[in-house]
C-alpha positions as a printed NumPy array, in Angstrom:
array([[ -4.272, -36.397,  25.38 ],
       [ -6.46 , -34.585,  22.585],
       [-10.379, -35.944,  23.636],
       [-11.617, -38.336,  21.305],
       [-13.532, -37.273,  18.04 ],
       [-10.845, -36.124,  16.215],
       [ -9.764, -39.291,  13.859],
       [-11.832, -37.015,  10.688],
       [ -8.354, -34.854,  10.865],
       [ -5.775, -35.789,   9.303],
       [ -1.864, -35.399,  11.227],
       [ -1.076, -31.876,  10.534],
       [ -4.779, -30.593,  11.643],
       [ -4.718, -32.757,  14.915],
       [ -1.445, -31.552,  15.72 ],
       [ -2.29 , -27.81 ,  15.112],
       [ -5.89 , -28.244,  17.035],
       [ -3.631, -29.92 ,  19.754],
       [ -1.293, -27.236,  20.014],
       [ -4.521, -24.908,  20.717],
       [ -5.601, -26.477,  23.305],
       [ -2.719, -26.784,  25.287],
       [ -3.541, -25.801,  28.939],
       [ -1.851, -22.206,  30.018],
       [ -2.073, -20.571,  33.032],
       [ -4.23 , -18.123,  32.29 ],
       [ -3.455, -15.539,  34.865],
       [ -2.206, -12.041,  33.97 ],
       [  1.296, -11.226,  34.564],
       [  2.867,  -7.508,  34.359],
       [  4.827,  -6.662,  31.343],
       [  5.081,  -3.36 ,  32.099],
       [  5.165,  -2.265,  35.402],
       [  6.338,   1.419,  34.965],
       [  3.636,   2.561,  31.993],
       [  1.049,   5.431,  31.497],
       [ -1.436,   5.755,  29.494],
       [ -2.892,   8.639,  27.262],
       [ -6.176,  10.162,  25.938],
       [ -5.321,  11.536,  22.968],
       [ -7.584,  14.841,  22.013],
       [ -7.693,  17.56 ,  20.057],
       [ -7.405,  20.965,  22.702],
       [ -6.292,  18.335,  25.652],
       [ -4.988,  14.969,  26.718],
       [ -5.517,  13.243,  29.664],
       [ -2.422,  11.256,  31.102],
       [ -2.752,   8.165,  33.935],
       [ -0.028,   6.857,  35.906],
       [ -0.51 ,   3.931,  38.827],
       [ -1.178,   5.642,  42.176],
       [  1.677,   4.012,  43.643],
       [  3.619,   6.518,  41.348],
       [  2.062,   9.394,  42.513],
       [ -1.404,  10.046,  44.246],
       [ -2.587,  12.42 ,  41.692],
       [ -2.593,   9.762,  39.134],
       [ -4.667,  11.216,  36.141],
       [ -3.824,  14.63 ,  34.663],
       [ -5.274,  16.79 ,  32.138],
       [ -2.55 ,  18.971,  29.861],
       [ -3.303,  21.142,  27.255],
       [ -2.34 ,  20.635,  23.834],
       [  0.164,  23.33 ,  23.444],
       [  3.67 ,  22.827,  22.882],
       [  4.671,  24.323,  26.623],
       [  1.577,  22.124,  28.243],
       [  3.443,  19.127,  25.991],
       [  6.873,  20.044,  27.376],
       [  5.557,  19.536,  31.428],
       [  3.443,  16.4  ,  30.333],
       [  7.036,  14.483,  29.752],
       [  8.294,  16.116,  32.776],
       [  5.651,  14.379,  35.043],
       [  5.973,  11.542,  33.229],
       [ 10.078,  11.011,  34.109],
       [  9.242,  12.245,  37.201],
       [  6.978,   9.209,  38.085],
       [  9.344,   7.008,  36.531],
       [  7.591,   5.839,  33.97 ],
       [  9.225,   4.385,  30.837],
       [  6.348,   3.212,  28.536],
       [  3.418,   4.767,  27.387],
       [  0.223,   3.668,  25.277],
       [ -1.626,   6.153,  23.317],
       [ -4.247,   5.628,  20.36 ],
       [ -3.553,   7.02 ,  16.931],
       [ -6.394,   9.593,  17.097],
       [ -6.47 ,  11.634,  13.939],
       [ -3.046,  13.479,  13.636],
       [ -3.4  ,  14.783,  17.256],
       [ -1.013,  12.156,  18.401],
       [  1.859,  12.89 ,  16.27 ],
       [  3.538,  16.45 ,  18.413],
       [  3.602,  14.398,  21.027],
       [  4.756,  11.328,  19.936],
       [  7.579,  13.244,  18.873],
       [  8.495,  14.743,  22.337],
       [  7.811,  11.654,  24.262],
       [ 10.208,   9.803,  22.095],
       [ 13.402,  12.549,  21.937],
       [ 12.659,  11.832,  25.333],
       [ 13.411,   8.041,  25.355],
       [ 10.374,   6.752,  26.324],
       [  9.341,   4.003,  24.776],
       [  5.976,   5.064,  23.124],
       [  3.336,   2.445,  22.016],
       [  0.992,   3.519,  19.326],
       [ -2.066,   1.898,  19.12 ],
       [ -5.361,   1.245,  16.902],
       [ -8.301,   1.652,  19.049],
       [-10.311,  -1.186,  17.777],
       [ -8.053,  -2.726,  20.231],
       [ -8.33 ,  -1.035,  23.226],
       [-12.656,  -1.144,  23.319],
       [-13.69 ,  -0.275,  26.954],
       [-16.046,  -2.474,  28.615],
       [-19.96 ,  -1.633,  28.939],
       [-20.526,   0.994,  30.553],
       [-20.127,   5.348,  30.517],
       [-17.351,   6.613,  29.078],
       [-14.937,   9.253,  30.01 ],
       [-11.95 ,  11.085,  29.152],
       [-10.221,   9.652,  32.331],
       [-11.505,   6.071,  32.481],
       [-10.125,   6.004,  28.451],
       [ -6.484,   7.138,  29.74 ],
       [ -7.145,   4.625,  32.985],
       [ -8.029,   1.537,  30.815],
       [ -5.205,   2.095,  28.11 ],
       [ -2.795,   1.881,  31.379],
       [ -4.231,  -1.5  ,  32.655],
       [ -4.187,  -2.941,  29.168],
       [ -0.849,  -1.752,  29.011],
       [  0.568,  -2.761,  32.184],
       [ -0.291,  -6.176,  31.109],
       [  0.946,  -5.989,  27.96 ],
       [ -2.518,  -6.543,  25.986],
       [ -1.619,  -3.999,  23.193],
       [  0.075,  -4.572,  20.273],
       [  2.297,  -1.452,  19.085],
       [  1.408,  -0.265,  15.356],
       [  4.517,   0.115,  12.743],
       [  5.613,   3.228,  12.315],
       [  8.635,   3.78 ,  10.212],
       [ 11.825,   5.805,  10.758],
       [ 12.425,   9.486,  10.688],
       [ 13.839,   9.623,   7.03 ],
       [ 11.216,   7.303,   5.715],
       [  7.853,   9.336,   7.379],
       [  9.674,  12.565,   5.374],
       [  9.431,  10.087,   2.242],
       [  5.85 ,   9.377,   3.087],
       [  4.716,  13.159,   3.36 ],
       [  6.321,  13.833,  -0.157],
       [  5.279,  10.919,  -1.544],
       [  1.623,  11.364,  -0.617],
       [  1.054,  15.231,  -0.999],
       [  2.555,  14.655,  -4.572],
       [ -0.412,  12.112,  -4.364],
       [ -3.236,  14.348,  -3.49 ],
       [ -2.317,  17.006,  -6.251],
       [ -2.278,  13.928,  -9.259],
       [ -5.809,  13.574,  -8.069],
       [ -6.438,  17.503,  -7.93 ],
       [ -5.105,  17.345, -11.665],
       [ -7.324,  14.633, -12.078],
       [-10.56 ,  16.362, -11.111],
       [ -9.338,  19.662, -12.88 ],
       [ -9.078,  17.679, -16.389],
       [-12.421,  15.778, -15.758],
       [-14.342,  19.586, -14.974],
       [-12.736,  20.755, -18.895],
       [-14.22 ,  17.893, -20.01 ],
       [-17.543,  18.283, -18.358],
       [-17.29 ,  22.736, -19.668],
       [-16.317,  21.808, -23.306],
       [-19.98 ,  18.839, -23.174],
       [-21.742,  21.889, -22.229],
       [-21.001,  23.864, -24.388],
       [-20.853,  20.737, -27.192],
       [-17.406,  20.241, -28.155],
       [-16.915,  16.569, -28.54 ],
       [-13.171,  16.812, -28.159],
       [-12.863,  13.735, -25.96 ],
       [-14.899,  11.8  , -28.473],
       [-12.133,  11.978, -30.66 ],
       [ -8.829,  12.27 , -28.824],
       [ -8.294,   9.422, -25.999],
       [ -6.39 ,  11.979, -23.122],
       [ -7.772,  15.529, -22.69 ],
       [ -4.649,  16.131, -21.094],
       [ -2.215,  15.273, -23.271],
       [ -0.561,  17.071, -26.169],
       [ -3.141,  17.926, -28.692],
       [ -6.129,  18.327, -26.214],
       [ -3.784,  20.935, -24.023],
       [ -3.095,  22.698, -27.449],
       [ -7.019,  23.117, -28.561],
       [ -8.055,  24.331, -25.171],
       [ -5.457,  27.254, -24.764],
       [ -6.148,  27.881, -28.481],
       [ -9.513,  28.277, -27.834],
       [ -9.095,  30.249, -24.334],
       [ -6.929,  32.573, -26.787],
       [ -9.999,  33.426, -28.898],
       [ -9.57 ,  30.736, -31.49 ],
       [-13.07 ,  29.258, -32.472],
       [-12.552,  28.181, -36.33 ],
       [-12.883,  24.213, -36.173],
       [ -9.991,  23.404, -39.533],
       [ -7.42 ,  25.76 , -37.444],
       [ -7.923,  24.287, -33.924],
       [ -7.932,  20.412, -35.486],
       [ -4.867,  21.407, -37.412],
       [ -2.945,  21.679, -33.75 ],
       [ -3.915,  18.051, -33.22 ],
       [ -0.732,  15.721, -33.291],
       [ -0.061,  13.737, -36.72 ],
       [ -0.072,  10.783, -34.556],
       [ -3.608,  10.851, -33.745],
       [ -6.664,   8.368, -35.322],
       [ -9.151,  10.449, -35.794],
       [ -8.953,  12.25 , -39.029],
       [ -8.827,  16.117, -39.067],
       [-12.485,  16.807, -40.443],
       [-13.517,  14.534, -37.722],
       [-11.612,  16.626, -35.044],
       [-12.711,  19.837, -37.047],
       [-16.79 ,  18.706, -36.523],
       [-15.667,  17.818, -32.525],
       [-15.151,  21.331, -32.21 ],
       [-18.348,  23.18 , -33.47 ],
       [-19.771,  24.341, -30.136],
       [-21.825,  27.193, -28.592],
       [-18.615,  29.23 , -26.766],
       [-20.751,  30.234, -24.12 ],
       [-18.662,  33.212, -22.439],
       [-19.773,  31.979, -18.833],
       [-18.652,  28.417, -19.54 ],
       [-15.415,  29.719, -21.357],
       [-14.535,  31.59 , -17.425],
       [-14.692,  28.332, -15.981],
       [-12.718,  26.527, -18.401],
       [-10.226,  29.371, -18.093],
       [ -9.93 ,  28.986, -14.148],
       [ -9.496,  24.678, -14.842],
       [ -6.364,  25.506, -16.775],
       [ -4.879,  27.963, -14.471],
       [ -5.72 ,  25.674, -11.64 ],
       [ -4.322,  23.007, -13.969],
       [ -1.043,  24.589, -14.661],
       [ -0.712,  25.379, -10.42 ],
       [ -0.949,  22.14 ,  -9.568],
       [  1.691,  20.779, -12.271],
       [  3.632,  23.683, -10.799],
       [  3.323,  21.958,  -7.147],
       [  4.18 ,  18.805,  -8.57 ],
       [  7.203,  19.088,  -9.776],
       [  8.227,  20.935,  -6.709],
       [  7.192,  17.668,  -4.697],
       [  9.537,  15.994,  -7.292],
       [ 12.57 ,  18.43 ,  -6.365],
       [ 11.882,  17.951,  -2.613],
       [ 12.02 ,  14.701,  -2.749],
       [ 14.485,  14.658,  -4.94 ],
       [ 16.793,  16.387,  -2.47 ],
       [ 15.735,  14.188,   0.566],
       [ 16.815,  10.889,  -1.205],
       [ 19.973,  11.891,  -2.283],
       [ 20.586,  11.998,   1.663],
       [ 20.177,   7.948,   2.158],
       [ 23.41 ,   6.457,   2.514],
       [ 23.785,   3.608,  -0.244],
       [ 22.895,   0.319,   0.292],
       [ 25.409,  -2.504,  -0.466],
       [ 24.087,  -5.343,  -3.105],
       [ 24.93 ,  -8.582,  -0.56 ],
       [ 27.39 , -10.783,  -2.921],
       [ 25.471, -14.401,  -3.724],
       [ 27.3  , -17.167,  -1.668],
       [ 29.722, -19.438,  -3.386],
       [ 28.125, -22.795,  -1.924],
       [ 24.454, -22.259,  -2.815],
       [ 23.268, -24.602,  -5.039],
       [ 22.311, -24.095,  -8.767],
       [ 18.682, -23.242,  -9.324],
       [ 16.718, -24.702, -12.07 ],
       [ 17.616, -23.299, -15.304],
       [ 15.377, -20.201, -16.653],
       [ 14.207, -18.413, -19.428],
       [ 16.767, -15.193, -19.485],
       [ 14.449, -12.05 , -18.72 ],
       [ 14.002,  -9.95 , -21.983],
       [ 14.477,  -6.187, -21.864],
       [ 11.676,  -3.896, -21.331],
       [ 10.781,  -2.075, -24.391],
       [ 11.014,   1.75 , -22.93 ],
       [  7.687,   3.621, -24.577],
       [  7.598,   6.856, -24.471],
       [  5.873,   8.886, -21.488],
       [  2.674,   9.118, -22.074],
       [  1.655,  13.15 , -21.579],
       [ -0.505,  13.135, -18.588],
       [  1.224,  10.59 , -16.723],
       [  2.884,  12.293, -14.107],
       [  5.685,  10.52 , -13.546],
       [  8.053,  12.082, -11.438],
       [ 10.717,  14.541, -13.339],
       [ 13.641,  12.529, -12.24 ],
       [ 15.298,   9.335, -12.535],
       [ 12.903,   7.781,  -8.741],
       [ 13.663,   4.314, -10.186],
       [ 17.612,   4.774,  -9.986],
       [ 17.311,   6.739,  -6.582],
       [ 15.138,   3.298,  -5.128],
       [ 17.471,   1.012,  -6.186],
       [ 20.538,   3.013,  -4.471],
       [ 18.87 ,   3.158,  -1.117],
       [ 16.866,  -0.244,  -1.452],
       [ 19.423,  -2.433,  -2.689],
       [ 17.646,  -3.772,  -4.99 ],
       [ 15.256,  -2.831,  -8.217],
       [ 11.771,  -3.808,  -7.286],
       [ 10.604,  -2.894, -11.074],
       [ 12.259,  -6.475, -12.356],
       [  8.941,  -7.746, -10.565],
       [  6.847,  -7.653, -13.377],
       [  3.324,  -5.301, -12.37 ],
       [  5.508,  -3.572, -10.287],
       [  6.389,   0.097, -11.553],
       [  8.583,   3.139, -10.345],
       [  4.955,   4.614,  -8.564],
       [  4.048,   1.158,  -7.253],
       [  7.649,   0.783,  -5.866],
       [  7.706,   4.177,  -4.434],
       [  4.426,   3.721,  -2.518],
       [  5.653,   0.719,  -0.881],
       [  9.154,   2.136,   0.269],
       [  7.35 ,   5.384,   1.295],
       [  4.673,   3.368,   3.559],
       [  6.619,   0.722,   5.126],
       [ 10.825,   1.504,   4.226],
       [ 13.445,  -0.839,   3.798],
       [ 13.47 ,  -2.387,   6.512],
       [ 12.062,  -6.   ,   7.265],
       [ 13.217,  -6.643,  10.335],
       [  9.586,  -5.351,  11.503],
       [  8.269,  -8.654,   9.919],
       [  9.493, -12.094,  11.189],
       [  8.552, -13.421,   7.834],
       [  7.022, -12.668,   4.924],
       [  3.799, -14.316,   5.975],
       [  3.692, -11.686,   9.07 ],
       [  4.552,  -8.832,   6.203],
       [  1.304, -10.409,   4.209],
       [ -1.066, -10.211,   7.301],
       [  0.032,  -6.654,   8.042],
       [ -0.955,  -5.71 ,   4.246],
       [ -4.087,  -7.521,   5.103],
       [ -4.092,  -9.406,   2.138],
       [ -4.521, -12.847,   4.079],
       [ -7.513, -14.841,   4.688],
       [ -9.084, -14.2  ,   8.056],
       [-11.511, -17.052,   8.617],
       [-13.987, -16.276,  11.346],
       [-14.779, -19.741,  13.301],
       [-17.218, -20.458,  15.568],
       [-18.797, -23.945,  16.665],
       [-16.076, -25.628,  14.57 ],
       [-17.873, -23.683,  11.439],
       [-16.584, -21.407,   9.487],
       [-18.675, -17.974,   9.442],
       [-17.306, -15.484,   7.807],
       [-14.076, -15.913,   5.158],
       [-12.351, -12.638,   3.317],
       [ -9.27 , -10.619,   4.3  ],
       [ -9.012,  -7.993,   7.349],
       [-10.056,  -4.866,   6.333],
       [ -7.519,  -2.722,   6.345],
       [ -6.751,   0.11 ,   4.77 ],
       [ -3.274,   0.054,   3.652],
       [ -1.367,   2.468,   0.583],
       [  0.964,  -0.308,   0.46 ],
       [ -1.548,  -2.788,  -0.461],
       [ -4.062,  -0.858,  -2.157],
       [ -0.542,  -0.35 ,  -4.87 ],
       [ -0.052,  -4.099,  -4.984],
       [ -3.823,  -4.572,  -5.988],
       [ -3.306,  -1.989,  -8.654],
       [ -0.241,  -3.54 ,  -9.692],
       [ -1.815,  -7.271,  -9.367],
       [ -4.706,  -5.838, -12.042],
       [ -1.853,  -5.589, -14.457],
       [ -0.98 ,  -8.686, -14.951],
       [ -3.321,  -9.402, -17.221],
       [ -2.054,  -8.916, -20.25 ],
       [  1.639,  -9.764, -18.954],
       [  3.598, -11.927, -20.766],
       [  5.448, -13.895, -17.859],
       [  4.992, -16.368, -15.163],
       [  3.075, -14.03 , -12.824],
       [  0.84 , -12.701, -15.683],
       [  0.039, -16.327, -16.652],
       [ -0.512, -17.171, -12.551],
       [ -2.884, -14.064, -12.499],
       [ -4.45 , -15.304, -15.91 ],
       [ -5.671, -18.963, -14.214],
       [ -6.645, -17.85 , -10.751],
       [ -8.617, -15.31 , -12.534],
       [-10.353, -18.125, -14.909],
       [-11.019, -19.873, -11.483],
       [-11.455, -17.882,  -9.023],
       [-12.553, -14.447, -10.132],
       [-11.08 , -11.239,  -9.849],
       [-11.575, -10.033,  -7.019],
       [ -9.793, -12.706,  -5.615],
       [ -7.478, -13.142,  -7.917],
       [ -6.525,  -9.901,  -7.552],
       [ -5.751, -10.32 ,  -3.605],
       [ -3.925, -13.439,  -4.316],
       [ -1.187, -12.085,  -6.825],
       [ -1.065,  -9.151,  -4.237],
       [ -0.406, -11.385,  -1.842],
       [  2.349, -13.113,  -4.109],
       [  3.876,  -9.659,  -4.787],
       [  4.091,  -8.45 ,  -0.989],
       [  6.222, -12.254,  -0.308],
       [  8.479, -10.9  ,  -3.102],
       [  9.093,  -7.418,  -2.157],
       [  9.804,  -8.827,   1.174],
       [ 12.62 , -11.35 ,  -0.053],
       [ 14.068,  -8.466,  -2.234],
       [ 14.521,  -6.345,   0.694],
       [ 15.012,  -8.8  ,   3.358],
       [ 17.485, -10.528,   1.876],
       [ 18.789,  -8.495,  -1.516],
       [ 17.59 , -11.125,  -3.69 ],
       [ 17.094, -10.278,  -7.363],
       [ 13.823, -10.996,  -9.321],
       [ 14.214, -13.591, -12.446],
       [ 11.662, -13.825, -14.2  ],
       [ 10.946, -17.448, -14.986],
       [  8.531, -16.645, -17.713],
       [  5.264, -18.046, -19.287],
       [  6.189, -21.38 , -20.864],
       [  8.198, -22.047, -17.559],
       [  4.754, -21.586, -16.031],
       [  2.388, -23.522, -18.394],
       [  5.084, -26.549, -18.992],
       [  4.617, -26.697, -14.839],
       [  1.191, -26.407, -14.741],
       [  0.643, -29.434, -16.983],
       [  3.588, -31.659, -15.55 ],
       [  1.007, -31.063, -12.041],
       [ -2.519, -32.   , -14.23 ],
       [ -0.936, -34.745, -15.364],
       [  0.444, -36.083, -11.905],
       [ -3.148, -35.313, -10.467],
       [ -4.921, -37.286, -13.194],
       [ -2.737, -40.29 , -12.418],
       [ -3.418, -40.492,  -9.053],
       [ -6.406, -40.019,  -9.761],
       [ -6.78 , -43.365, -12.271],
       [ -4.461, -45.536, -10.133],
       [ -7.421, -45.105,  -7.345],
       [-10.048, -46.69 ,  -9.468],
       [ -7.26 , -49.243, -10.813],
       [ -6.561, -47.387, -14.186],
       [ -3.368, -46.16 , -15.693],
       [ -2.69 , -43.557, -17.951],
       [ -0.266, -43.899, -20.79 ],
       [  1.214, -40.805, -22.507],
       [  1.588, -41.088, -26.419],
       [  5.53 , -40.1  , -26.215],
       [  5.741, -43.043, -24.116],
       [  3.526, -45.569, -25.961]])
C-alpha cells in the first residue's frame, strides 16, 4: 500500500507515483559479461578487458590504421563481443568502423553519461570505468544511422557549411560597397540576387556611371531608377574595389561547390531502392470529413535561395514513401535535414513520444522535494530539431490548421514556446508518415477555429452548471 498523504492526487497521479515506488531489488546484475571498454583519443586509445580475459587487461594502441587493425585482434582474441566507447570528437569514427565490419557489437556513447566518480583521472581508469558501466549495462547506446544514410548526412551538411560561406561572402560585399558609400542594399532587398549580382560585376568591370549601372536593375524592382542611380554614387576606392573583387570570386567558388554537392548527392539517392506506398486497409473506419487540401501556388525561385539544382523533393518521396512537404512548414530543405540526420527508419523509436524526447523538444521537469525546480526542454543539440523550429516559425502566417494552432499558443504562451510546441507537433507527424506511410491532410483553418469554439463553449458550461447556471445559445433559444 501507497503511505498515506496522497488523497490531494487524483487516480491517474496516485497510480503513476505508485508505480514509482514499487520496491526492486536493487542489486546489479551483468548484462554484458564479455565487454571492453575504450578511451577514445586523438594519437592513442586505451582498451580494458576483465582480467579474467586476459591478465594484461588495459592496453594502449596507437591511432593508426595498422595499430587499429591489432586492437580488434585482441579484442576477438579475449572473446569479447561488446564494446563501449564515447563519441569523442571524430576520433571515434575509424574505429567504429573496423570494430563493427568486425561484428562486434559497438556501443556509442555521450559522456555526460559515463562521469567518473571524485577523484584523479586517467587515461586507464576512463577505459576501466566505461567497462564496469558497461558490464552492467548502465549505458545507453546513441543512434547512429545506417551506412547509406551517414553518406546522406555528409552531403547534406557540407552543402550546408558552403550556403553559410555564401552567406558571409554576400554580407562582406555589402559591408565593401557601405565603405565605400554605395547604398545598393538600401534599395534592392537581396544583394545576391539578379540585379545586385549584375551592378557589382558591372562595376568590378570598370563601370562607375550611376544611370548605366541602375539601368541593369530588373523591371521588377520598387525602387525607381533615379533612386537606384543616387544608391550608386560612391568613392570607388581601388583598395576596397580588390576586396570586393576577391568576395565575388570566392562567391562564384562556392556556388561552384554547391552544385557539385547537388550532383553527388544526386547520384547517391538514385541508389535507394524504392519504397512501396502501404495500400490503406479496407476495414478502417471513415474519418471525419475535411476541407480538401488546396494546391500550393509554385512561386518562382527566389535568386539566392539555394535550393538544390534537382528535383530533392521527388527523390525523398521515392525513398521515404511518403512526401513530408504536404506538412505544411515543412519544405524540401527542412525534409532533407530530417531524413539526412535520423533516415527512414522508426523502428529506433518505440513511439513517437520516444522520437520527441530524442529531438529534445519535451519538457524535462527537474523535481526535487515533491517541487518542481527547474522546467524547459533537454538541451540538446539536434539538426533535426533545430529544422523543425525553423519550420515551426513559419507557421505564422499559414493559412491552415497548424498555422492557426501556432497562431493561439503563440497569443498564450509566447514564442519561444510556441515555437517548441509546434516542433514538437511536427516531429509526432514526421514520425507517423514514416512509421506507418500515412499521408498528411490538411484539415485546415476553419476546421481548427469551428473546434476551438465547440471546446470554449463546453468549458464555459461546465463551468456555469458548477455555480448552478446554464447557458443558452441564441440558435437554440
Amino acid at each position: 500500500m501507497v503511505a498515506t498523504g496522497l488523497h490531494g492526487l487524483n487516480r491517474k497521479q496516485r497510480k503513476e507515483l505508485a508505480r514509482r515506488m514499487r520496491a526492486q531489488d536493487p542489486g546489479l546484475d551483468i548484462v554484458h559479461p564479455h565487454a571492453a571498454g575504450i578511451d577514445i583519443g586523438n594519437s592513442s586509445h586505451y582498451v580494458a578487458v576483465r582480467p579474467d580475459q586476459d591478465p594484461d587487461s588495459v592496453r594502449r594502441f596507437e591511432c593508426f590504421t595498422g595499430d587499429l587493425h591489432r586492437l580488434a585482434d585482441w579484442l576477438q582474441q579475449c572473446g569479447v563481443t561488446t564494446v563501449a566507447m564515447q563519441s569523442t570528437g571524430v576520433y571515434w569514427i575509424p574505429l567504429y568502423e573496423i570494430l563493427d565490419a568486425r561484428g562486434l557489437e559497438v556501443y556509442l556513447v555521450n559522456a555526460r553519461h559515463t562521469k567518473n566518480l571524485p577523484g584523479r583521472k586517467t587515461d586507464v581508469q576512463e577505459s576501466q570505468w566505461l567497462l564496469k558501466l558497461h558490464t552492467y549495462g548502465l549505458l545507453r547506446n546513441s543512434f547512429h544511422p545506417s551506412a547509406d544514410i551517414r553518406i546522406v548526412r555528409t552531403y547534406w551538411r557540407q552543402r550546408g557549411g558552403h550556403v553559410q560561406a555564401v552567406s558571409t561572402c554576400i554580407q562582406r560585399m555589402q559591408k565593401v560597397l557601405t565603405q565605400m558609400n554605395v547604398q545598393l542594399a538600401n534599395v534592392i532587398s537581396d544583394l545576391s540576387g539578379w540585379t545586385g549580382q549584375r551592378i557589382v560585376r558591372a562595376i568590378l568591370a570598370g563601370d562607375r556611371d550611376p544611370q548605366t549601372l541602375a539601368a541593369l536593375s530588373h523591371p521588377g524592382i520598387h525602387a525607381t531608377r533615379d533612386q537606384i542611380a543616387r544608391s550608386l554614387e560612391g568613392t570607388w576606392q581601388s583598395d576596397l574595389l580588390f576586396v570586393l573583387q576577391q568576395e565575388v570570386t570566392m562567391y562564384d567558388a562556392y556556388l561552384q561547390r554547391i552544385a557539385e554537392c547537388d550532383q553527388a548527392l544526386e547520384h547517391h539517392l538514385k541508389t535507394f531502392a524504392d519504397k512501396a506506398i502501404p495500400d490503406a486497409p479496407s476495414d478502417a473506419e471513415p474519418s471525419s470529413p475535411v476541407a480538401p487540401r488546396q494546391t500550393r501556388v509554385k512561386h518562382r525561385r527566389k535568386a539566392g535561395s539555394h535550393t538544390p539544382q534537382f528535383n530533392l523533393g521527388h527523390e525523398l518521396h521515392r525513398i521515404s514513401g511518403v512526401d513530408l512537404t504536404r506538412i505544411d512548414g515543412i519544405d524540401v530543405g527542412v525534409a532533407q535535414t530530417v531524413i539526412s540526420e535520423v533516415g527512414v527508419d522508426m523502428t529506433r523509436w518505440k513511439t513517437e513520444a520516444h522520437f520527441a524526447s530524442w529531438l529534445g523538444l519535451c519538457p524535462d521537469n527537474r523535481i526535487t522535494g515533491g517541487k518542481v525546480i527547474r522546467k524547459g526542454t533537454r538541451h540538446v543539440i539536434n539538426r533535426a530539431a533545430t529544422a523543425l523550429r525553423l519550420a515551426a516559425t513559419t507557421l505564422l502566417r499559414s493559412q491552415s490548421y497548424l498555422g492557426a494552432q501556432y497562431r493561439r499558443l503563440r497569443a498564450r504562451l509566447g514564442a519561444p514556446k510556441a515555437i517548441t510546441a509546434m516542433a514538437h507537433k511536427l516531429a509526432r507527424l514526421v514520425y507517423r508518415m514514416l512509421k506507418w506511410g500515412h499521408e498528411y491532410v490538411d484539415k485546415g483553418l476553419q476546421y481548427y477555429e469551428e473546434r476551438h469554439r465547440d471546446q470554449q463553449v463546453q468549458l464555459l458550461k461546465k463551468r456555469a452548471a458548477k455555480l448552478g447556471l446554464q447557458i443558452v445559445e441564441p440558435d437554440a433559444a
